[in-house]
C-alpha positions in Angstrom: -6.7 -11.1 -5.1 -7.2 -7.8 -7.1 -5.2 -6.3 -9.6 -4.4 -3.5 -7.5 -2.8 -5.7 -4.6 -1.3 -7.9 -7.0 0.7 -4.7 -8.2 1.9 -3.4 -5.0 3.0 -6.9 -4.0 5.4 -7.0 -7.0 6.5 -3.5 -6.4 7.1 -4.8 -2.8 9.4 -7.2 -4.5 11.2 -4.6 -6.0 11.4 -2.2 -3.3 10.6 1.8 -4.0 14.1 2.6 -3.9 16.6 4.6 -1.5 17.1 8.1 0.3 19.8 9.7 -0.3 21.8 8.6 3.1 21.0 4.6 1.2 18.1 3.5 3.6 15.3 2.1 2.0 12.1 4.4 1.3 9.0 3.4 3.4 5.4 4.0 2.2 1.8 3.6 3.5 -0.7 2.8 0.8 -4.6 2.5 1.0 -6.2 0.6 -2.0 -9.7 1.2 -3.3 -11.1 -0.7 -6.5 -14.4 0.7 -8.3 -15.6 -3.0 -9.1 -14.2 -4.9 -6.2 -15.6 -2.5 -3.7 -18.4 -1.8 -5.6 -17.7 2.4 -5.6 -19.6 4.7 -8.2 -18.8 7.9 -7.6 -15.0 8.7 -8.0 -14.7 10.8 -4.6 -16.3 7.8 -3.0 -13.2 5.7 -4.2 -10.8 8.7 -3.5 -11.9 8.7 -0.1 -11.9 4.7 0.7 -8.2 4.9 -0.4 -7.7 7.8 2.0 -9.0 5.5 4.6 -7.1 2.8 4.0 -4.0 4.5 3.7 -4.3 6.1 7.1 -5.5 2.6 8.2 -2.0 1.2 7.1 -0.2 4.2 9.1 -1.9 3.1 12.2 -0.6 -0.3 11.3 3.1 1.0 11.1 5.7 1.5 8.5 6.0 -0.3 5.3 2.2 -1.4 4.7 -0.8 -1.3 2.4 -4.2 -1.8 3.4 -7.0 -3.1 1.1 -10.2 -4.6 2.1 -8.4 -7.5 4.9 -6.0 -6.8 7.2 -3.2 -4.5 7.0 0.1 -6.0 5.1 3.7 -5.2 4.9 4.9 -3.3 2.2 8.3 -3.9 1.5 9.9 -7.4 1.8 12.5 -7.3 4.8 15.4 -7.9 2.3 14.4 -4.7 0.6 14.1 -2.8 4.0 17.9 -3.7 5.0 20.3 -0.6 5.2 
């Protein structure tokens, strides 16, 4: 697992915090690595993340999308009203 998944999934822990009317926030998040997806030019990684992050729209709410398959982004306690 890369560093970058490994620090959404503790955010996902901690959830992203609340609007104001107290539901949870939701968020779609692509990840892109330099060394773990072998990227040298910096719009090259830009544009992977873009990628993914519409990837993990497509997949629904709440997710983040890396090299596998899209996965949820906030844990279902943190998503309760």
């Amino acid at each position: 697992m890369t560093s970058a998944v490994a620090s959404v999934q503790r955010l996902a822990l901690l959830g992203i915090g609340r609007r104001p009317d107290g539901k949870a926030l939701t968020a779609s998040i692509g990840i892109a690595e330099r060394k773990a997806d072998g990227i040298k030019r910096p719009q090259d990684l830009s544009y992977l993340a873009d990628q993914r992050m519409y990837m993990a729209k497509r997949a629904g709410r709440n997710r983040y999308q890396a090299d596998g398959p899209s996965n949820l982004w906030l844990s279902p306690k943190n998503q309760q009203g």
